[in-house]
N, C-alpha and C positions, 0 to 999 in steps of 0.2 A: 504493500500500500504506500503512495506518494507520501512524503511530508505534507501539511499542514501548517501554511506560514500565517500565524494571528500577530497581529498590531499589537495586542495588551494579553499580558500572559494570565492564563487560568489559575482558579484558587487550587490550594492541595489534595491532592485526589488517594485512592487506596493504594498501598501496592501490597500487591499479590505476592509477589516475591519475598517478604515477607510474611509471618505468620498474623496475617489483618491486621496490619501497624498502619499508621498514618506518615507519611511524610508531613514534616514541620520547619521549611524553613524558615528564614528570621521575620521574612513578611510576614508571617501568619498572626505573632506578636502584635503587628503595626496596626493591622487589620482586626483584631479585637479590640484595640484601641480604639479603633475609628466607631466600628460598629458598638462599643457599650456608649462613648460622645453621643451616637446619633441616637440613639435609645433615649438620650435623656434629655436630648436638645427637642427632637422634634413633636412629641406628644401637644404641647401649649400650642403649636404650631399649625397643627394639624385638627384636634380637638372640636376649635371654636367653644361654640355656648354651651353644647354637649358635657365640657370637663369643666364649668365653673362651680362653686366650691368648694368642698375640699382639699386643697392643694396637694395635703399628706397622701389621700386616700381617694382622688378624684373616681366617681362611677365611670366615668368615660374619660380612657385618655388612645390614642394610637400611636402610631408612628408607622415610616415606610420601612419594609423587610428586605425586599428584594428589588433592584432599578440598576439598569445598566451601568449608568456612571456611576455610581457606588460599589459593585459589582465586576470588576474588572472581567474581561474573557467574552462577554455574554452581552448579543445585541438586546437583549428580550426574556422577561420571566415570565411563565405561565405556570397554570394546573398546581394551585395552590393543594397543600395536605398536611394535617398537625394532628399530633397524639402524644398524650400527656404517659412518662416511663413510671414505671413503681417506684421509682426515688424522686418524681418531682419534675422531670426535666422533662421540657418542652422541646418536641423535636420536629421544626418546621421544613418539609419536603418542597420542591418548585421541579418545576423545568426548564433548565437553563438551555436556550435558545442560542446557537453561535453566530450563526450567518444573519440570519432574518428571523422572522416572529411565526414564518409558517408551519403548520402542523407536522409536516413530514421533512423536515432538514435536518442537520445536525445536532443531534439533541442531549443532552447530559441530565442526569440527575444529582440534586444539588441538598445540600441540609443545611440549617443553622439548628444549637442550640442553645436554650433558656434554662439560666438553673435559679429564677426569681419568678416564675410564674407569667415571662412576656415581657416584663420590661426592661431588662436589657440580654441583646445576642452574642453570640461567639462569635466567630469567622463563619466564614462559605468553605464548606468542603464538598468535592465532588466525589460523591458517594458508586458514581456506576457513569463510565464514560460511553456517549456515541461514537466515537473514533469514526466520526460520517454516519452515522447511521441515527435512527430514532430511537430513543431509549425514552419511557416517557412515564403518563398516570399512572403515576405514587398513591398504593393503595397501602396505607400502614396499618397495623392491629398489632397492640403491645397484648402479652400473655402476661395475664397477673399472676397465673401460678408460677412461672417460671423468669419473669424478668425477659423474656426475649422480645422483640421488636422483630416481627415478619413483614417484609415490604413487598408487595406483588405489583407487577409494573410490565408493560407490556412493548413489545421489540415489531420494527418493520424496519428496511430498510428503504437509506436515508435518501434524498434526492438535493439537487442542489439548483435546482431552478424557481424554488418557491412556491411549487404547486402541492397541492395536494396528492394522500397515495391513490395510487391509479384501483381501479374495481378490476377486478378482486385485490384487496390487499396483504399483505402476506404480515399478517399480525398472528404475533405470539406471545404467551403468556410467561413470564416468567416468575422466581421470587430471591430474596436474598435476605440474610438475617443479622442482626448484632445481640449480643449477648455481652455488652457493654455502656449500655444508655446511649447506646449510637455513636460510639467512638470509632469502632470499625467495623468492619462490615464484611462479610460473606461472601466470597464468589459467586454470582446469580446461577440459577440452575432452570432448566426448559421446564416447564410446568404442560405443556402440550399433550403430551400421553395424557395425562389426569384429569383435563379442562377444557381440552379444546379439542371435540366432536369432529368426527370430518367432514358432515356437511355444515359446520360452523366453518366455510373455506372464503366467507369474502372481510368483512369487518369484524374486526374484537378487542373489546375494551374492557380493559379493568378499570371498577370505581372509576375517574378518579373522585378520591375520599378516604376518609380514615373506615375503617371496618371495623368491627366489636368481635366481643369475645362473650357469649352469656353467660349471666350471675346469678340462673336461677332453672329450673323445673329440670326434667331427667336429663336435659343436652348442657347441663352446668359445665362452661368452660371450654365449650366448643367454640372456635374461630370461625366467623363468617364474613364474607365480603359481597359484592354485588360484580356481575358481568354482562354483556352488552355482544351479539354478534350478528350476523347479518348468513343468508345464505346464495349462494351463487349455483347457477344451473349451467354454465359456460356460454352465457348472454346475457343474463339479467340479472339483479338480486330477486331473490322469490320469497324469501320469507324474513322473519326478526324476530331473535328472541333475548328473552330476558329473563337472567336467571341468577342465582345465589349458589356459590360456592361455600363450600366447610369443609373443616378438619376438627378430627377429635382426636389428634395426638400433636399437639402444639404447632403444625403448620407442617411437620415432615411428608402428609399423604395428605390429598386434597380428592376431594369429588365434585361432580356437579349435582345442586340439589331442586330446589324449587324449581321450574321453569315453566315461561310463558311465550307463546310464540305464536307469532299472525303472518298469514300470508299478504304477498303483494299480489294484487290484482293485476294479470297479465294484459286486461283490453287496455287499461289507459295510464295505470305504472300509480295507480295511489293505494294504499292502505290505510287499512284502521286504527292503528297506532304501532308507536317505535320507541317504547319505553328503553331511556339509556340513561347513560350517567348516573346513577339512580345512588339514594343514600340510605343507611339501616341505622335504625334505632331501635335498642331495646325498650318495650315499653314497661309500665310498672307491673303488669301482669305475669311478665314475659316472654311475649308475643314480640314477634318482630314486625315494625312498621316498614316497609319500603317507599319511599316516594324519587320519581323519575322525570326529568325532564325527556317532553315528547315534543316531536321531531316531523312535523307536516305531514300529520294522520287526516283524516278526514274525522274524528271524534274533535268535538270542543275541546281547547281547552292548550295550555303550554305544559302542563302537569300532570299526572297519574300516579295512580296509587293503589297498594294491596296492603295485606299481611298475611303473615306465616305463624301460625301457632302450634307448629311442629317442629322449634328448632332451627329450621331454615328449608328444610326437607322436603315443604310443597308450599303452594301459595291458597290462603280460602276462597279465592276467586282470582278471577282475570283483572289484570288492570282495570283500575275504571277511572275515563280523565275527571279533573274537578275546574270546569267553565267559570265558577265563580271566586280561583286562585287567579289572580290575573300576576305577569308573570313575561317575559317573552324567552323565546329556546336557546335556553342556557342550564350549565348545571348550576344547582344548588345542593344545600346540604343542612341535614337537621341533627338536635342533639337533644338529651331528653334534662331538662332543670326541674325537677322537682317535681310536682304534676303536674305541669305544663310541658311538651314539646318546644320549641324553638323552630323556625326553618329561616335559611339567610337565603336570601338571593335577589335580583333586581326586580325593582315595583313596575317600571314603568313596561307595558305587555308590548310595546313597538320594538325599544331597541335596549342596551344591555347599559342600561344606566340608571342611576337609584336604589342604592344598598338599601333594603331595608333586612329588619328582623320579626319574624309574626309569632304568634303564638297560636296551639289549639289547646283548649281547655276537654278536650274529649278524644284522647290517641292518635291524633290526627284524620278524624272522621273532617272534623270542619276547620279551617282556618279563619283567621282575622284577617278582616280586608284593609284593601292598602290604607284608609282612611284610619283605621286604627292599629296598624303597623308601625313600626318605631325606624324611623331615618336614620340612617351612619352613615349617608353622604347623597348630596345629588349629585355629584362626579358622575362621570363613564363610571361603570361596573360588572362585572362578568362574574367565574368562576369563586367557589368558596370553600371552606371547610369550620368548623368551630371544634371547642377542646374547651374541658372543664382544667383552665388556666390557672385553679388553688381553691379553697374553701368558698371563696366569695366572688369568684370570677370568671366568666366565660369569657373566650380569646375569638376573636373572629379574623381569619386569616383570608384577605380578598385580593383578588384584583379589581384596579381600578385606577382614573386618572384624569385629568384636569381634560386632556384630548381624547387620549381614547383607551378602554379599559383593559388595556396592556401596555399603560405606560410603566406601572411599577404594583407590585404586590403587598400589601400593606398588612399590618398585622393591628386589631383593637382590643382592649380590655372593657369588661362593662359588668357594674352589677346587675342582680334583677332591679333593684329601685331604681336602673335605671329604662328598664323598658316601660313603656305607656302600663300604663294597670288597667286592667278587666275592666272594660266598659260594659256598662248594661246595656238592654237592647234600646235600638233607636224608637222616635216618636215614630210615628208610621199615620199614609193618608191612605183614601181607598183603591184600592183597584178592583173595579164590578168583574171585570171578565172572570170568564170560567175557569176555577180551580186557582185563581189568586188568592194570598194572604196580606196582600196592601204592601205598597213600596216605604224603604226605609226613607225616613227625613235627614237630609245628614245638615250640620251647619247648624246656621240656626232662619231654614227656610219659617216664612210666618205668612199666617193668611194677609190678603190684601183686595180692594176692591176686583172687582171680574169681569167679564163681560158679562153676565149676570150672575148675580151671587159672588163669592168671593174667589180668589186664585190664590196661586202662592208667588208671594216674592224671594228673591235672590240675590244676595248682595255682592258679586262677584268675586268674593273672596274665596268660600268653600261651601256655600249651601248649594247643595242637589237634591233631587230624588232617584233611587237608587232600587231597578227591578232586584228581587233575588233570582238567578237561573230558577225557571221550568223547561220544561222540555216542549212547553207551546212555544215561548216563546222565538227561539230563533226559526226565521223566515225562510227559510232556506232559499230554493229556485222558484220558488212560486210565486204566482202577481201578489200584492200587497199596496197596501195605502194607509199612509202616518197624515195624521190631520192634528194639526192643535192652534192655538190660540195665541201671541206672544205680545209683549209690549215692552219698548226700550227706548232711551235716551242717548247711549253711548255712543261716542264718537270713536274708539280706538278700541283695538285689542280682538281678541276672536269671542264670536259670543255663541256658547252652544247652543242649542235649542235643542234637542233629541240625538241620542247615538244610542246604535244597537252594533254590536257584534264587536269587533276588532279597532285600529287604527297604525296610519301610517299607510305605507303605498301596496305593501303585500299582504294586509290580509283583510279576510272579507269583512264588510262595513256597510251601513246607509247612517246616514245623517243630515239632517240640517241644522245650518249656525247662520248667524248675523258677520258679516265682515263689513262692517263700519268707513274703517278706515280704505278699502276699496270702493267704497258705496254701491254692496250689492249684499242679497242675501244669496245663498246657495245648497243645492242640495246635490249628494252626490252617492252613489255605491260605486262597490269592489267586490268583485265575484273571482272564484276560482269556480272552472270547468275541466274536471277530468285531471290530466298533468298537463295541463297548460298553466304557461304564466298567470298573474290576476292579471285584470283587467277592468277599469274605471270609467264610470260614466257620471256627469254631472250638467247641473244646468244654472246659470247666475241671473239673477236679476237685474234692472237697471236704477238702483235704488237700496239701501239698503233699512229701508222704513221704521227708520231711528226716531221718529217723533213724539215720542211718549204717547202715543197713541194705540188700542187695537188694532191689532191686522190676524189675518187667519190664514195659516201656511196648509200646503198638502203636498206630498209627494207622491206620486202614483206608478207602480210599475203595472204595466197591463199590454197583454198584444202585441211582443215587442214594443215596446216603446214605453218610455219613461220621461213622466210627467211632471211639471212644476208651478204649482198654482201658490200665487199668492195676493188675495183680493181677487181683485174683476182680471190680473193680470195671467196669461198662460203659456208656459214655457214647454214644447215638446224637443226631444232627438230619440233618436235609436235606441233600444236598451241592448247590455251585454250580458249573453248569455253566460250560466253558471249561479253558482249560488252564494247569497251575503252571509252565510253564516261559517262554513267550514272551516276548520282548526283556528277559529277565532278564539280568544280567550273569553269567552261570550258575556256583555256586558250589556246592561239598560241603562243611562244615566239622562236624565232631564236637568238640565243646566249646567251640564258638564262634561267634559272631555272623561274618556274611556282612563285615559291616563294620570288624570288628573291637571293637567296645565294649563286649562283653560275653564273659566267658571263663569255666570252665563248673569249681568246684573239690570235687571229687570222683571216682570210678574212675566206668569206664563200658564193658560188656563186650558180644560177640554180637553188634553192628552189622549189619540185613539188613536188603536195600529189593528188592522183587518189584513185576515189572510186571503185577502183576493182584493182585487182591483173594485172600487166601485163607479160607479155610472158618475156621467157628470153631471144627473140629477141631484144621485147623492152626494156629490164633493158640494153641489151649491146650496142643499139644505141644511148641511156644519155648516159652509160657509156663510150662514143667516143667523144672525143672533136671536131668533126666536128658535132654529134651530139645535143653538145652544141650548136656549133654557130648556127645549123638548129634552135634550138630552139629559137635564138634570132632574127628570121625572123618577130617575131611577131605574133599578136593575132588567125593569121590563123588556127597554130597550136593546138590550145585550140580543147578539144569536151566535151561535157556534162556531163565525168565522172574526169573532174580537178577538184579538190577540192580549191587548193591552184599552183599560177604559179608567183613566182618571179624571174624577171632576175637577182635583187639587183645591178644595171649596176647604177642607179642614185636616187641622192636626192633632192627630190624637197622640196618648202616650202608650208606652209599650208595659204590658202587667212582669 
């Protein structure tokens, strides 16, 4: 093999030559220097409002872990992984990136360690080199009965043009051990006989994530982890599956245990989901929770979820996504605090930015929505892992960055006093249609006059109303029509008015908002059809009917073609085939952005969404305020093709 000529030289790495001793030159010294300084410089720095307080013992403090120019060797860190040793030490896993930041190039695997619970590191040692090749997702599980530290981490080789690996890719499992709190490290050995199937011959990933070990019912002490593989027929990938590896002799023999597996549909190349990345939590039972970032299924949703209460050995059901985790596809990772779950990963469901941390008060059947989710940063954001960081502290190990969420890897401390506490339920107004329980109030929406009777206002800061997923609600390909009511003054900023499904340019969506400052209102979808790209259709006004006054919007798809009424005003073009709901992280929000960044300040009355197109008798008898008040005669008027029917006339509280 050629030399390898690097500009800045690499941190100390294993030799084998050697009985697993570390080479330690003088640098290494200068370099723990540097990195215990920057432990203690950058927390205040990085923090913000989050760490004020107590200074001795702030709930939140951070700092950055891994970032090139700190980092000599390594254009790029990813695929964060931490797992706390039986003496305390923190042993934080990356993938040190040489040439570029792509998935498949020269890849190393990297460590620091913590012997204070995260606040300050050691040096960078390179624990297992690419020598050109891909060496990569660090899957660690410390044995508490024995002190050993298993890292399973998966091998393809490397490319050097920046692309991804080619289908089918030739990934293998491997594992490597310390029996030292991570000083040194094991020769990696093939795990492939044991894990890796033969029609498991296109994709395969381990975790990346830390893996457990369980502390309780007859599989006391069995090692588990999570794996990800794809199947190839020598044209296509044809299937995916997802499943959980174990050992019950401390990591020496592995099998495969749980598994879940969907075919790809060969007419148009989409499937029903592609649970990967996926993280394990023991739960207080001793059940194990899995949850997976999913990967443009045709199921709602950027997340899915099972459990195993056998150990890891089967799963109780099949994945099933969760539409009202909003979220977009990326991995995340959860950790069990007490009795509550934990799960880290980005809020915002478009693109991989806004750390947040949720909670479920029920094994991860439900989580907390982004609205009562706890921020640790609106940066870029991607990949995660957390670790019980010492008696009082959870550590959360991200990427994330001011541009983009592989600028540098960051590591946080935080109490529980410091995530949001257990909100109770929200107020809630009606929803007549069929088989609703009324939409949550978020903010502090408040009645206000209506076009008859009262509406709700919006103060464009954070008040919504907020559908909870049913399975009526998303539209799918079918004709449909949103009719409601708005009034605004606003000269600037985006003003939502209704959103259902997804947002951003790739996934499916309908909406309308106010744009002010263009002076037009507009309504628009995004369908996917089949495996074709989405595709977007929209229609704008000339006007953006800012006058504090009533006006009555409708959007109609019907007939091909898709419709835009606003008043006596009527906007037609083509409609695009496909449907607005698929692998949407599927959402309802009335005066609000899906994401959260946009919030809607003005009343808004009459909320209805029909799954079919209606006549343009009926779009002009809503659009009649005697119409209106017919409507508020109540439930009579409802029939089985309402989707969604809010008067928004009152707020009630939740028992």
């Amino acid at each position: 093999m050629p030399l390898r000529h690097r500009a800045r030289p690499r941190p100390p790495r294993l030799d084998h030559t050697a009985p697993a001793r570390l080479r330690t030159p003088r640098r290494t010294v200068a370099a723990l220097t540097t990195a215990t300084l920057t432990a203690l410089a950058l927390p205040s720095a990085l923090s913000g409002p989050a760490a004020a307080g107590d200074r001795a013992m702030p709930s939140f403090e951070q700092q950055i872990l891994f970032k090139a120019s700190q980092d000599p060797g390594y254009t790029c860190f990813r695929i964060p992984a931490v797992v706390r040793t039986t003496k305390g030490t923190l042993l934080a896993f990356a993938e040190g990136r040489v040439h570029d930041c792509s998935d498949a190039g020269d890849i190393d695997l990297v460590l620091k360690r913590s012997y204070d619970g995260g606040r300050t590191w050691g040096p960078m040692q390179v624990i297992n080199e690419g020598a050109g090749n891909t060496h990569g997702n660090p899957t660690p599980i410390v044995d508490r009965d024995t002190g050993r530290v298993v890292l399973a981490e998966t091998y393809n080789t490397g490319r050097t043009d920046g692309k991804n690996c080619d289908v089918p890719c030739d990934r293998t499992p491997h594992l490597q051990y310390s029996d030292d709190d991570g000083v040194t490290w094991s020769k990696p050995r093939d795990l492939s006989k044991e894990i890796l199937p033969a029609h498991w011959n296109s994709w395969y990933a381990t975790g990346p994530v830390h893996g457990l070990q369980l502390t309780r019912g007859r599989h006391k002490g069995r090692l588990v982890f999570a794996v990800n593989a794809e199947t190839w027929n020598g044209s296509r990938v044809t299937a995916n599956h997802a499943a959980l590896v174990v050992s019950d002799d401390g990591g020496d023999n592995w099998r495969i245990g749980a598994t879940d597996s969907y075919d790809v549909d060969a007419a148009d190349g989409t499937f029903q989901q592609k649970p990967s990345e996926m993280t394990v939590t023991e739960r207080q039972d001793g059940s194990i929770y899995v949850s997976g970032r999913e990967q443009d299924g045709t199921d709602l949703g950027h997340r899915s979820h099972t459990v195993s209460r056998d150990g890891g050995d089967s799963f109780i059901a099949p994945f099933r996504a969760q539409p009202d985790l909003y979220t977009p596809q990326v991995q995340g990772s959860t950790l069990r605090l007490g009795k509550r779950l934990l799960l880290a990963c980005p809020g915002d469901p478009d693109r991989r930015r806004t750390m947040t941390v949720r909670s479920s008060y029920d094994g991860g059947r439900t989580w907390d929505s982004f609205d009562r989710s706890t921020v640790v940063t609106t940066d870029w954001s991607g990949y995660s892992d957390m670790v019980h960081a010492g008696p009082d502290h959870v550590g959360l190990m991200y990427e994330a960055g001011p541009v983009d969420a592989r600028d540098e890897i960051r590591f946080a401390r935080f109490t529980e006093d410091w995530l949001k506490p257990r909100r109770g339920p929200d107020p809630h107004t009606s929803d007549w249609a069929p088989g609703a329980g009324g939409a949550a109030v978020l903010g502090g929406a408040r009645p206000t006059d209506g076009v008859t009777g009262d509406a709700l206002a919006f103060d464009g800061t954070d008040d919504a109303v907020r559908l909870r997923y049913r399975p009526q609600l998303p539209l799918g390909s079918r004709d449909f029509t949103l009719s409601l009511w708005f009034r605004y003054a606003a000269t600037s900023g985006e003003q939502p008015l209704l959103w259902m499904g997804g947002v951003g340019t790739n996934q499916p969506q309908v909406w309308l908002r106010g744009e002010p400052a263009a002076s037009r209102l507009t309504g628009l979808i995004t369908t996917r059809d089949g495996g074709t790209p989405p595709r977007s259709a929209s229609l704008s006004t000339q006007g953006a009917y800012n006058d504090g006054e009533w006006h009555h919007a409708v959007l109609r798809r019907g007939d091909g073609t898709l419709t835009l009424f606003v008043d006596d005003t009527e906007l037609s073009r083509p409609d695009v085939p496909g449907t607005v709901s698929r692998n949407s992280p599927f959402g309802v929000h009335i005066g609000q952005r899906v994401d959260s960044r946009a919030h809607f300040a003005g009343a808004i009355d009459e909320v209805r969404v029909f799954k079919r197109a209606l006549t343009d008798r009926e779009v002009d008898e809503l659009a009649s305020v005697a119409g209106a008040d017919r409507g508020r005669a109540g439930r009579s008027a409802v029939t089985p093709d309402t989707v969604a029917w809010l008067p928004m006339d009152r707020v009630r509280p939740r028992n």
